[in-house]
Backbone atoms as SQL, in Angstrom:
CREATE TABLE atoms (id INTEGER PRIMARY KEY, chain TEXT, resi INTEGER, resn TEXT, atom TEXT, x REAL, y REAL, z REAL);
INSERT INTO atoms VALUES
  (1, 'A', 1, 'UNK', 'N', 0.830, -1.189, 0.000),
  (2, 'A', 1, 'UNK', 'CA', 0.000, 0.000, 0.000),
  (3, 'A', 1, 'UNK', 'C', 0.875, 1.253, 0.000),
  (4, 'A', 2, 'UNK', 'N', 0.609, 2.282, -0.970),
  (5, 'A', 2, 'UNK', 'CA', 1.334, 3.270, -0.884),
  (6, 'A', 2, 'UNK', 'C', 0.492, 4.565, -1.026),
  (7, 'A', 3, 'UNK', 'N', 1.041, 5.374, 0.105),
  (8, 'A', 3, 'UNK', 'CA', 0.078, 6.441, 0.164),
  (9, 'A', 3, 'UNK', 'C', 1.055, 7.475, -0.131),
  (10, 'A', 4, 'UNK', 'N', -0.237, 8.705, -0.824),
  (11, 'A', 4, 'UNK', 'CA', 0.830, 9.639, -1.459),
  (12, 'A', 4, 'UNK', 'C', -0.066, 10.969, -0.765),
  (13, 'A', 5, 'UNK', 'N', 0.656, 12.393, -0.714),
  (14, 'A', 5, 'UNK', 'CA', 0.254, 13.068, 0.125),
  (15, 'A', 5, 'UNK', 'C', 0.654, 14.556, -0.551),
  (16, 'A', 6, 'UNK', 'N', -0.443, 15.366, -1.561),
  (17, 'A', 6, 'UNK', 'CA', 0.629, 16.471, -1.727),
  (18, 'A', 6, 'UNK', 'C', -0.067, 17.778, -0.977),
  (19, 'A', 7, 'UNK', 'N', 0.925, 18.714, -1.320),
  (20, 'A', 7, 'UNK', 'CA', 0.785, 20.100, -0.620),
  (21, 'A', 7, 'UNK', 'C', 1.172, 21.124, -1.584),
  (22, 'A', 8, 'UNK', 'N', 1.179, 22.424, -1.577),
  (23, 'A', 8, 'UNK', 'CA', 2.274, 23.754, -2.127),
  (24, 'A', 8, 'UNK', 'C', 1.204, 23.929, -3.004),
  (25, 'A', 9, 'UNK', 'N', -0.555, 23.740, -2.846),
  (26, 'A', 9, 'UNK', 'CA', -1.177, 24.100, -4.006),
  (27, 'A', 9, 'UNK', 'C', -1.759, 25.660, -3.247),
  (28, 'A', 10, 'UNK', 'N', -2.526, 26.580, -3.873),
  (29, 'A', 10, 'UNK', 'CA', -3.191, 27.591, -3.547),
  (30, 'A', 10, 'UNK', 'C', -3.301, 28.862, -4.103),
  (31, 'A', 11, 'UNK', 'N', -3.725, 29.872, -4.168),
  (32, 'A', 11, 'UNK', 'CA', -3.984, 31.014, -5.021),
  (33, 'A', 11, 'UNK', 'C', -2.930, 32.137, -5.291),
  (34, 'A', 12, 'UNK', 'N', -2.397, 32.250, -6.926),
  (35, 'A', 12, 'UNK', 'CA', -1.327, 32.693, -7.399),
  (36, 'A', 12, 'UNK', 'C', -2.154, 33.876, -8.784),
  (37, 'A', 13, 'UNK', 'N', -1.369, 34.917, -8.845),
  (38, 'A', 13, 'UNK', 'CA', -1.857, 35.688, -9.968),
  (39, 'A', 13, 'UNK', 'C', -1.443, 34.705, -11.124),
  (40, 'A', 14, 'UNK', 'N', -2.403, 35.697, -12.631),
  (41, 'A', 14, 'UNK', 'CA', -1.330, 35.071, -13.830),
  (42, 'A', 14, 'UNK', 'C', 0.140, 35.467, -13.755),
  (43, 'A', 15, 'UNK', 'N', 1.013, 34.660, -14.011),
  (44, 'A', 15, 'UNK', 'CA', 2.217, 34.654, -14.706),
  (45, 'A', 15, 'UNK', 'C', 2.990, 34.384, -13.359),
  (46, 'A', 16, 'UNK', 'N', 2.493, 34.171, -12.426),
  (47, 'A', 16, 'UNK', 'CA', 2.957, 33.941, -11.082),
  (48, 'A', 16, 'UNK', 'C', 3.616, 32.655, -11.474),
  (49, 'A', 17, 'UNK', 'N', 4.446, 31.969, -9.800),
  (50, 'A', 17, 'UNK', 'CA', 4.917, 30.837, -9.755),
  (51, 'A', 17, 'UNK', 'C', 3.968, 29.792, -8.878),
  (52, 'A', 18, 'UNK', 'N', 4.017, 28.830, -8.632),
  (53, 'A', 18, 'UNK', 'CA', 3.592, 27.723, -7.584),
  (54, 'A', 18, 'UNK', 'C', 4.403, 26.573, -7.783),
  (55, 'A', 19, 'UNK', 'N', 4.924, 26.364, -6.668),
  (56, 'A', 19, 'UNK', 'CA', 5.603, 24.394, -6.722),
  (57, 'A', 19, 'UNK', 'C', 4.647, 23.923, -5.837),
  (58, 'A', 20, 'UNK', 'N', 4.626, 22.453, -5.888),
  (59, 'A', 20, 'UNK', 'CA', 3.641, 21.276, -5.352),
  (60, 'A', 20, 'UNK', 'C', 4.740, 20.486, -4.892),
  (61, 'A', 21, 'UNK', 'N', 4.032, 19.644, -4.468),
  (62, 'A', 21, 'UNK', 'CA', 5.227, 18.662, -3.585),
  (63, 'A', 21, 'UNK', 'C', 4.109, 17.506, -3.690),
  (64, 'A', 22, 'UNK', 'N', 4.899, 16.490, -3.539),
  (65, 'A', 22, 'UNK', 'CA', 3.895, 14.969, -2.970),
  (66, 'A', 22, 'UNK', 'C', 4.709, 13.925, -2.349),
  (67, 'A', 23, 'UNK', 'N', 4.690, 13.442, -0.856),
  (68, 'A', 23, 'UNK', 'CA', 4.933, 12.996, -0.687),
  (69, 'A', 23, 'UNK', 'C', 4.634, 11.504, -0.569),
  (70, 'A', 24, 'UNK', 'N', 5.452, 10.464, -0.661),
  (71, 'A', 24, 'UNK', 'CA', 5.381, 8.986, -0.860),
  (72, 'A', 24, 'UNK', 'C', 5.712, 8.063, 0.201),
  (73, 'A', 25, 'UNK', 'N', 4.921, 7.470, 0.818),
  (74, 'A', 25, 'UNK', 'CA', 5.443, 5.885, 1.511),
  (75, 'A', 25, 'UNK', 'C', 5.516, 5.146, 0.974),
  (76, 'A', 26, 'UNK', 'N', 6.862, 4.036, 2.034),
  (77, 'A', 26, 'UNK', 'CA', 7.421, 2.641, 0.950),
  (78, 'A', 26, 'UNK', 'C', 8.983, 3.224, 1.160),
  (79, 'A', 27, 'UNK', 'N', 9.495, 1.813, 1.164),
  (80, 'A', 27, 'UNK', 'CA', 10.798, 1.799, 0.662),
  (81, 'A', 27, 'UNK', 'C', 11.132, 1.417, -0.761),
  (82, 'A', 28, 'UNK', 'N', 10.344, 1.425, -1.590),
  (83, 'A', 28, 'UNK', 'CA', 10.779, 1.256, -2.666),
  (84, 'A', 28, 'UNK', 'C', 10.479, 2.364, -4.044),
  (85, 'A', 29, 'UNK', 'N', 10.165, 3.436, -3.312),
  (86, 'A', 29, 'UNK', 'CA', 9.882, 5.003, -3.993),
  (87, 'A', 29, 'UNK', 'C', 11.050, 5.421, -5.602),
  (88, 'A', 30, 'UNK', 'N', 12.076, 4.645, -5.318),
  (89, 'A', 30, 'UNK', 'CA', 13.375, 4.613, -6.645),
  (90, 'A', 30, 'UNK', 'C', 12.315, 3.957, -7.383),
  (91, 'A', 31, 'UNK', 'N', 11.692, 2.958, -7.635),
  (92, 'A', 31, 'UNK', 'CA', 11.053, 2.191, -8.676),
  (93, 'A', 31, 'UNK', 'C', 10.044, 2.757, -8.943),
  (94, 'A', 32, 'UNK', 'N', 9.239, 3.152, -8.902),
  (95, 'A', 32, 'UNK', 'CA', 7.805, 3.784, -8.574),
  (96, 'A', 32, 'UNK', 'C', 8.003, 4.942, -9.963),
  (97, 'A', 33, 'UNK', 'N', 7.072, 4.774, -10.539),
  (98, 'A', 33, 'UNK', 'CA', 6.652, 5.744, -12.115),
  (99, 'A', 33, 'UNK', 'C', 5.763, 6.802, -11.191),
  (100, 'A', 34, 'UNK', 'N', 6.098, 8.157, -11.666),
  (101, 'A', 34, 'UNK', 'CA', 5.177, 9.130, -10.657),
  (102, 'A', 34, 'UNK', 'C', 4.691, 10.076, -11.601),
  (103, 'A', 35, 'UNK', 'N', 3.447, 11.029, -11.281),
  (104, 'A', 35, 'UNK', 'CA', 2.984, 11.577, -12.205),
  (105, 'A', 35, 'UNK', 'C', 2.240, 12.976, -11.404),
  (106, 'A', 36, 'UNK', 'N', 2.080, 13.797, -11.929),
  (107, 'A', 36, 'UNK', 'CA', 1.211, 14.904, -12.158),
  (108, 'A', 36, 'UNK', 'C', 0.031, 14.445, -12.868),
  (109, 'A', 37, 'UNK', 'N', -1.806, 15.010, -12.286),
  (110, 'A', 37, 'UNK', 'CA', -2.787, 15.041, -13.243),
  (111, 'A', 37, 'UNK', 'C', -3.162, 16.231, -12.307),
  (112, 'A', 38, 'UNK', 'N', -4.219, 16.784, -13.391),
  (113, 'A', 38, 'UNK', 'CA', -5.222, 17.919, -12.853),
  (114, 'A', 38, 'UNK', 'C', -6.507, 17.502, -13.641),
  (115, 'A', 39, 'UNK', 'N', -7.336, 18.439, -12.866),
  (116, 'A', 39, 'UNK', 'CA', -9.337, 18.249, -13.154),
  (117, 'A', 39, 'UNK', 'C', -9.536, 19.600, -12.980),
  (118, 'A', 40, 'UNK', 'N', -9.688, 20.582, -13.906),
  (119, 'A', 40, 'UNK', 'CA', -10.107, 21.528, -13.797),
  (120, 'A', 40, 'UNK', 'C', -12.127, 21.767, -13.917),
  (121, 'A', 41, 'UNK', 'N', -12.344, 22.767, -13.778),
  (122, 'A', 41, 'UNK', 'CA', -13.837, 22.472, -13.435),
  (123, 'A', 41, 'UNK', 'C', -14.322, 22.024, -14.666),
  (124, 'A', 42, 'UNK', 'N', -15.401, 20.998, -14.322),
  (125, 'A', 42, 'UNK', 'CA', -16.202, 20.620, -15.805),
  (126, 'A', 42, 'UNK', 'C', -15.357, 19.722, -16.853),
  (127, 'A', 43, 'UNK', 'N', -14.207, 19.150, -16.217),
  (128, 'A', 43, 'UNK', 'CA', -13.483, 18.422, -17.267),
  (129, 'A', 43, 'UNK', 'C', -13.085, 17.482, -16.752),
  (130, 'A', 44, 'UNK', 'N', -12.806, 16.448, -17.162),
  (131, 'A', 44, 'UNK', 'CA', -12.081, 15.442, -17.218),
  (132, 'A', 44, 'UNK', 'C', -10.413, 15.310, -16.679),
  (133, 'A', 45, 'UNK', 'N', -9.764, 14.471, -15.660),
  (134, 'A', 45, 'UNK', 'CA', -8.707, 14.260, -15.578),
  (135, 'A', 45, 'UNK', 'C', -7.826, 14.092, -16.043),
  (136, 'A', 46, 'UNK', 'N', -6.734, 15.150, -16.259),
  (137, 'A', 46, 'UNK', 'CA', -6.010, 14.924, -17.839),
  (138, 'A', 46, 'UNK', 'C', -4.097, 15.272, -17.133),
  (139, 'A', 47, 'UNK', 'N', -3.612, 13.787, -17.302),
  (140, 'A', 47, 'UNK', 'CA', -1.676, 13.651, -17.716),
  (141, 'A', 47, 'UNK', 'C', -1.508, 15.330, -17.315),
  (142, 'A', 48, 'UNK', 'N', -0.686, 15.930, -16.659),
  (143, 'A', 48, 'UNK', 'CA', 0.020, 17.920, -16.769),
  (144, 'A', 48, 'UNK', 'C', 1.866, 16.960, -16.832),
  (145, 'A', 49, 'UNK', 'N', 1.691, 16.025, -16.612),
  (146, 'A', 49, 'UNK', 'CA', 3.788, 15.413, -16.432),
  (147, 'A', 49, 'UNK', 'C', 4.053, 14.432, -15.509),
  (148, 'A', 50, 'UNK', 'N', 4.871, 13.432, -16.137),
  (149, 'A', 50, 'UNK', 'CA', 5.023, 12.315, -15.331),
  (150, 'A', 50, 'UNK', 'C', 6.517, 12.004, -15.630),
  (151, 'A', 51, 'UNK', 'N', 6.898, 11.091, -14.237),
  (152, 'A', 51, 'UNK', 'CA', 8.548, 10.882, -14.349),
  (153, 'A', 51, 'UNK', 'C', 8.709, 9.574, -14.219),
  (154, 'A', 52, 'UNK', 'N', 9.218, 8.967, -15.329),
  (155, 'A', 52, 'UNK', 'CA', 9.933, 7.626, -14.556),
  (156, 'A', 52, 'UNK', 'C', 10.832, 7.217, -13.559),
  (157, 'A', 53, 'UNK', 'N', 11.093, 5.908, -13.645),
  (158, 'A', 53, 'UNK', 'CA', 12.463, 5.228, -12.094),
  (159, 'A', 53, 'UNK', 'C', 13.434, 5.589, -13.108),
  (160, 'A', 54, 'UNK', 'N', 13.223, 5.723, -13.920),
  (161, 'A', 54, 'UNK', 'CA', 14.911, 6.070, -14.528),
  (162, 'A', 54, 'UNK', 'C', 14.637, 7.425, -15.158),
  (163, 'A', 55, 'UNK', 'N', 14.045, 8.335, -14.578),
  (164, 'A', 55, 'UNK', 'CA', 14.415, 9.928, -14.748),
  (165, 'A', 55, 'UNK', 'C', 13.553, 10.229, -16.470),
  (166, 'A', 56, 'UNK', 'N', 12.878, 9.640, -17.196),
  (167, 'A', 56, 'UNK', 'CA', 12.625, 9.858, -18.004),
  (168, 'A', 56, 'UNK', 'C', 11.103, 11.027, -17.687),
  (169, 'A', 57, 'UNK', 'N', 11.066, 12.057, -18.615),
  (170, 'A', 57, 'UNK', 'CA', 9.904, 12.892, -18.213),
  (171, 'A', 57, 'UNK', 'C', 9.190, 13.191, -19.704),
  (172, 'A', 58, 'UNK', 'N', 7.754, 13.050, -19.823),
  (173, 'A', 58, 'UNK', 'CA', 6.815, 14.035, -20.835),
  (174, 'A', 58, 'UNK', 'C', 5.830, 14.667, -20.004),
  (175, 'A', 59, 'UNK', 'N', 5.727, 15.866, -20.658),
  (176, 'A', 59, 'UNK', 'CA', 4.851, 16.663, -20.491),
  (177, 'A', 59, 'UNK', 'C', 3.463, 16.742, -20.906),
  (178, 'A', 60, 'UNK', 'N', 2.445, 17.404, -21.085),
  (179, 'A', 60, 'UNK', 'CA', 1.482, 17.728, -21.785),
  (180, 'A', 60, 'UNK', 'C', 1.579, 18.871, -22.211),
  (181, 'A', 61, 'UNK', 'N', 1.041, 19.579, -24.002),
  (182, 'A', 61, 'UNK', 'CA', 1.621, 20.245, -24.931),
  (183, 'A', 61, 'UNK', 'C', 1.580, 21.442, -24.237),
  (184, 'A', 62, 'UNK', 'N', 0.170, 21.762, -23.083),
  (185, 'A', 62, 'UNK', 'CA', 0.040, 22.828, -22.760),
  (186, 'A', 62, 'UNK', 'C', 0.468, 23.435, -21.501),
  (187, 'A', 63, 'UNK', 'N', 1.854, 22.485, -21.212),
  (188, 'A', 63, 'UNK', 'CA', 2.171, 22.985, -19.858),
  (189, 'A', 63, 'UNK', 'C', 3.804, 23.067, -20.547),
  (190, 'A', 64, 'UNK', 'N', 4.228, 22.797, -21.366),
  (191, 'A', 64, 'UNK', 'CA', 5.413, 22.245, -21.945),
  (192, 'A', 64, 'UNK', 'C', 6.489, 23.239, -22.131),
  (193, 'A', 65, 'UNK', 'N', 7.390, 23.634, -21.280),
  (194, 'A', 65, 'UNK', 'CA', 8.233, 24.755, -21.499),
  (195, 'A', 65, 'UNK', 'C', 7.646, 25.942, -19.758),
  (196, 'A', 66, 'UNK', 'N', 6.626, 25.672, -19.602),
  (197, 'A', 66, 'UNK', 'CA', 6.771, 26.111, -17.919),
  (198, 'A', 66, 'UNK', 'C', 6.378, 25.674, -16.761),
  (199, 'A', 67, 'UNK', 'N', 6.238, 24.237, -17.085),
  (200, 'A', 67, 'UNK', 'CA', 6.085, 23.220, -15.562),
  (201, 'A', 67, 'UNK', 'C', 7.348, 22.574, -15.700),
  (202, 'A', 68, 'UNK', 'N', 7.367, 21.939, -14.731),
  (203, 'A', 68, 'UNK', 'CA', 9.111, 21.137, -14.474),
  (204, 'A', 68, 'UNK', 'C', 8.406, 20.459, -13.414),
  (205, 'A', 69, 'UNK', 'N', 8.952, 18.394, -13.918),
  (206, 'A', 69, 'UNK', 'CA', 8.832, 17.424, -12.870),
  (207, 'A', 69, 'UNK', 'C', 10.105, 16.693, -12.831),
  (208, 'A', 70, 'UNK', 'N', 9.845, 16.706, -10.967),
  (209, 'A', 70, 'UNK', 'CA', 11.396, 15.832, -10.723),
  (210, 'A', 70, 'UNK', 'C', 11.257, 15.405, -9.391),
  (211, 'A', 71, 'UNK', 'N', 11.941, 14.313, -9.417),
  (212, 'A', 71, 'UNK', 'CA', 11.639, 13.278, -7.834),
  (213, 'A', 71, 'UNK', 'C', 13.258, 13.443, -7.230),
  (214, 'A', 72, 'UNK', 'N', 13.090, 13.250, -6.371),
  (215, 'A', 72, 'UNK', 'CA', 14.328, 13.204, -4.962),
  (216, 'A', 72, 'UNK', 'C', 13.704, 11.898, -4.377),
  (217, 'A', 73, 'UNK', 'N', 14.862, 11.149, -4.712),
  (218, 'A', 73, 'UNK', 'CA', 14.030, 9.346, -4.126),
  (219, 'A', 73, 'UNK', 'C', 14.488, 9.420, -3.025),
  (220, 'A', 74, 'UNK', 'N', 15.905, 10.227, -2.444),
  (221, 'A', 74, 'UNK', 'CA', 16.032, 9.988, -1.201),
  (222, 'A', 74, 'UNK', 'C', 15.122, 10.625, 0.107),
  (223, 'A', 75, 'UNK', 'N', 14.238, 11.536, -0.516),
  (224, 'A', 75, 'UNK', 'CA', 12.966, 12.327, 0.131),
  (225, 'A', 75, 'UNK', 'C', 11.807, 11.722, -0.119),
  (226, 'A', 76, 'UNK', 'N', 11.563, 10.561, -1.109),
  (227, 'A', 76, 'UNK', 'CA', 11.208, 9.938, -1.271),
  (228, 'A', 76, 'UNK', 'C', 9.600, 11.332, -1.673),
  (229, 'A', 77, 'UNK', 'N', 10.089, 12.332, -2.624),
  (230, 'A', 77, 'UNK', 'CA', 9.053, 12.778, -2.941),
  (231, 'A', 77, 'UNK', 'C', 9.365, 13.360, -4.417),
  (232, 'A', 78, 'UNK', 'N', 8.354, 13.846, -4.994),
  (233, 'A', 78, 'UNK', 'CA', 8.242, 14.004, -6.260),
  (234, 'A', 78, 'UNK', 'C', 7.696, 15.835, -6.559),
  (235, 'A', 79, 'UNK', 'N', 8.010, 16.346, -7.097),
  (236, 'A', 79, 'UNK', 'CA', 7.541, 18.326, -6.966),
  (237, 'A', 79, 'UNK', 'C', 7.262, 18.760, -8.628),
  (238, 'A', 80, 'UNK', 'N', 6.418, 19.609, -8.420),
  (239, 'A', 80, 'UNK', 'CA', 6.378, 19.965, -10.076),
  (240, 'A', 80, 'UNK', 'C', 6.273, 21.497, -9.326),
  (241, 'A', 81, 'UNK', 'N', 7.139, 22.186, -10.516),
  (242, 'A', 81, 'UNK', 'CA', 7.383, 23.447, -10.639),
  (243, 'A', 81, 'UNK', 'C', 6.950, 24.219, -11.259),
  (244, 'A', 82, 'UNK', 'N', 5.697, 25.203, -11.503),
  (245, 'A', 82, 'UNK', 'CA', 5.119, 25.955, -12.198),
  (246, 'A', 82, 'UNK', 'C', 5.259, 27.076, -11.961),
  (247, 'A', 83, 'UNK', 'N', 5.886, 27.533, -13.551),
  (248, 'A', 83, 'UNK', 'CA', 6.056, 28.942, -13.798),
  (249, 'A', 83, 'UNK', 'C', 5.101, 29.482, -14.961),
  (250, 'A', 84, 'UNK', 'N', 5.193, 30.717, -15.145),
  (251, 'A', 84, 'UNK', 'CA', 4.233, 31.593, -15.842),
  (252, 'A', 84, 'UNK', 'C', 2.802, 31.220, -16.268),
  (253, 'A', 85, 'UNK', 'N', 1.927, 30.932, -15.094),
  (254, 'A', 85, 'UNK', 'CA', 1.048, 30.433, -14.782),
  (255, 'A', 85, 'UNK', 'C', -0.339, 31.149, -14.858),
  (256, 'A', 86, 'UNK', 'N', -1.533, 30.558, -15.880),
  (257, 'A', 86, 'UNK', 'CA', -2.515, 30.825, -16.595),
  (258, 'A', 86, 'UNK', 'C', -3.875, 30.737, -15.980),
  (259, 'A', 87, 'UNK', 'N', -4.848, 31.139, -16.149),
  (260, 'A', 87, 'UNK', 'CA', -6.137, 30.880, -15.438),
  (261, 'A', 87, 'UNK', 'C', -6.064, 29.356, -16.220),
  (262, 'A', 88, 'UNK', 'N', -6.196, 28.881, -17.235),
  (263, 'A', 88, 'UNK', 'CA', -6.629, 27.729, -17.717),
  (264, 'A', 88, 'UNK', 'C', -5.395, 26.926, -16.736),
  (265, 'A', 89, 'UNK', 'N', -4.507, 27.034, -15.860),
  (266, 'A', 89, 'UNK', 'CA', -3.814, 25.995, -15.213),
  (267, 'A', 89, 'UNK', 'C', -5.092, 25.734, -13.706),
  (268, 'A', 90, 'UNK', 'N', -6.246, 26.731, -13.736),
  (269, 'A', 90, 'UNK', 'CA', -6.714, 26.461, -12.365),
  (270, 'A', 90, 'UNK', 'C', -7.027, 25.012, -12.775),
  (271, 'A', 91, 'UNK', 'N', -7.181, 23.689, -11.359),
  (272, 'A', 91, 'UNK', 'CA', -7.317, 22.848, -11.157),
  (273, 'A', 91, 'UNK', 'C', -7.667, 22.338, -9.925),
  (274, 'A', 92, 'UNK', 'N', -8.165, 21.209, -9.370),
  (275, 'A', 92, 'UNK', 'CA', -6.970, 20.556, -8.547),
  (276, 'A', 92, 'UNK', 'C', -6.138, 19.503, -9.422),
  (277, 'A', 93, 'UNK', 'N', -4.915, 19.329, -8.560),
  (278, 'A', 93, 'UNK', 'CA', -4.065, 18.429, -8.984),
  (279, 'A', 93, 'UNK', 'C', -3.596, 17.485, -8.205),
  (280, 'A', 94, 'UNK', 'N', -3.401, 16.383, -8.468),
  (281, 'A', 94, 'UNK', 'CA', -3.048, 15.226, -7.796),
  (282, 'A', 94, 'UNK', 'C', -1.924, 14.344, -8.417),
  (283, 'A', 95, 'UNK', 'N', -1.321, 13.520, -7.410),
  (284, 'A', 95, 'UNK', 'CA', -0.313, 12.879, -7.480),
  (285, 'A', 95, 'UNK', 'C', -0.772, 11.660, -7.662),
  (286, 'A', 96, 'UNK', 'N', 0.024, 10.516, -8.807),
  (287, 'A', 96, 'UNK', 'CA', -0.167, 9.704, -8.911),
  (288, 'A', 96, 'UNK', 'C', 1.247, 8.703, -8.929),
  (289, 'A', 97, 'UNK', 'N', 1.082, 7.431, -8.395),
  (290, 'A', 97, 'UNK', 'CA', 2.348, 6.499, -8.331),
  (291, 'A', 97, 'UNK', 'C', 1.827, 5.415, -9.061),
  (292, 'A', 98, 'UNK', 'N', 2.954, 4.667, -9.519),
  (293, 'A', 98, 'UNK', 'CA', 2.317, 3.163, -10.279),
  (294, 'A', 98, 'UNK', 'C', 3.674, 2.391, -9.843),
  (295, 'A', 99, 'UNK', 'N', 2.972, 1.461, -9.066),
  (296, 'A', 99, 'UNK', 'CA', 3.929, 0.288, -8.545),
  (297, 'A', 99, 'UNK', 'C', 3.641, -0.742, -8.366),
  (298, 'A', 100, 'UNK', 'N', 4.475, -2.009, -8.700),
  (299, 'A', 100, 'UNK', 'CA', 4.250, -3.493, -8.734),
  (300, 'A', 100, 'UNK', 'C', 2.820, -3.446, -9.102),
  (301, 'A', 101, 'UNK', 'N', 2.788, -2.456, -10.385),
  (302, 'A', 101, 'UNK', 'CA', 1.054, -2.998, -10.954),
  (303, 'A', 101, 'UNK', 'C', -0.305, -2.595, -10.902),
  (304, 'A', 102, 'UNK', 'N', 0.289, -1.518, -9.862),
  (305, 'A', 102, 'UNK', 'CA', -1.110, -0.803, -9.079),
  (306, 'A', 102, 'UNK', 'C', -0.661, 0.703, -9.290),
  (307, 'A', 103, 'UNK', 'N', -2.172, 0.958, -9.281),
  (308, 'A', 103, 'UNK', 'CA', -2.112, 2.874, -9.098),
  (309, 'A', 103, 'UNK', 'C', -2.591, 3.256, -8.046),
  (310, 'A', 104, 'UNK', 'N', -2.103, 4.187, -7.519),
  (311, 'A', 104, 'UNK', 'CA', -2.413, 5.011, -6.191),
  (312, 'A', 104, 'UNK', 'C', -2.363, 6.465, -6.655),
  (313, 'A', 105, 'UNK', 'N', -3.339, 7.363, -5.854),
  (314, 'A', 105, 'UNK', 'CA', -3.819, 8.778, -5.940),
  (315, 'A', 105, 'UNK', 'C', -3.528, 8.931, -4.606),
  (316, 'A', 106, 'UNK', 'N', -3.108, 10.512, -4.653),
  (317, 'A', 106, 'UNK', 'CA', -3.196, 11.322, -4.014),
  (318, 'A', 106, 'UNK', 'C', -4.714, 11.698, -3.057),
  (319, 'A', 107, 'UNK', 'N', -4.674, 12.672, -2.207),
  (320, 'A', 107, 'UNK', 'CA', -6.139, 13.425, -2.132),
  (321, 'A', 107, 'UNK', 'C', -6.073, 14.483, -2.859),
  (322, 'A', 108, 'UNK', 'N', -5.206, 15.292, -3.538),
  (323, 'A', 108, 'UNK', 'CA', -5.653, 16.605, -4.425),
  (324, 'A', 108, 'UNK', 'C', -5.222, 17.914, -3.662),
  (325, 'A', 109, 'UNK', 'N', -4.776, 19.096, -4.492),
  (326, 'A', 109, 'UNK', 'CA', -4.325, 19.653, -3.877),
  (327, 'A', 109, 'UNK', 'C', -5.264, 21.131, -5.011),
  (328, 'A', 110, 'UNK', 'N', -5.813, 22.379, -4.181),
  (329, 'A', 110, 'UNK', 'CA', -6.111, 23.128, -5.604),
  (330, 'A', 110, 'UNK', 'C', -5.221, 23.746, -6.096),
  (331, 'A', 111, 'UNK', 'N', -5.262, 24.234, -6.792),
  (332, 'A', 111, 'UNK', 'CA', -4.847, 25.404, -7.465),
  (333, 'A', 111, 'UNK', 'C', -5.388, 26.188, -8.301),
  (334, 'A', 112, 'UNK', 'N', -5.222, 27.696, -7.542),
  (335, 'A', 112, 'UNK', 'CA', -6.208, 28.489, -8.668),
  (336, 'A', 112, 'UNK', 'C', -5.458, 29.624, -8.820),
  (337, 'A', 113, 'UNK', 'N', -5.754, 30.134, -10.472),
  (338, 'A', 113, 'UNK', 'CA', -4.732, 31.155, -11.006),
  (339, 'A', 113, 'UNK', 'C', -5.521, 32.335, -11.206),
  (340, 'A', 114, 'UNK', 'N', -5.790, 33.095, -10.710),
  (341, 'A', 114, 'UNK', 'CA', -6.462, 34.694, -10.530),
  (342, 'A', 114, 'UNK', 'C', -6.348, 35.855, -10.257),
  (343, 'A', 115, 'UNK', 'N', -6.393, 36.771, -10.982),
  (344, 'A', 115, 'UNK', 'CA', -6.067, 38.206, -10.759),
  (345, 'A', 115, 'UNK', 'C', -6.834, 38.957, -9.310);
């Protein structure tokens, strides 16, 4: 069972910054495929960046050039970095892990981008 836990979401102007954080239980957090999703209102849960156990990262087209994902296995947590940040980034967002086969969620964190 692996529980994931994020934080660093909350209310930023446009073009502002926000980082997220999520933290992970388990000793085996190096193996573990980790991801970014968001649900903005009225839509569907949609991929914002995900990282593999071996450092590999894609984005989605519309975050591509000012989010940044990256894990610290020895913190055993995972952070996405958002810069120049849009009303269409409001969401919540959640953390996702995939290990030995299984997916695990987060509880969600918001984020909302407003003047």
């Amino acid at each position: 069972q692996v529980q994931l836990v994020e934080s660093g979401g909350g209310l930023v102007q446009p073009g502002g910054s926000l980082r997220l954080s999520c933290a992970a239980s388990g000793s085996d957090f190096s193996i573990y495929n980790m991801g970014w999703y968001r649900q903005g209102p009225g839509k569907q849960r949609e991929l914002v960046a995900f990282i593999t156990s071996d450092d590999k990262t894609n984005y989605a087209d519309s975050v591509k050039g000012r989010f940044t994902i990256s894990r610290d296995n020895a913190k055993n947590t995972v952070s996405l970095q958002m810069n120049s940040l849009k009303s269409e980034d409001t969401a919540v967002y959640y953390c996702k892990a995939v290990y030995s086969g299984r997916i695990y969620w987060g509880q969600g964190t918001q984020v909302t981008v407003s003047s």
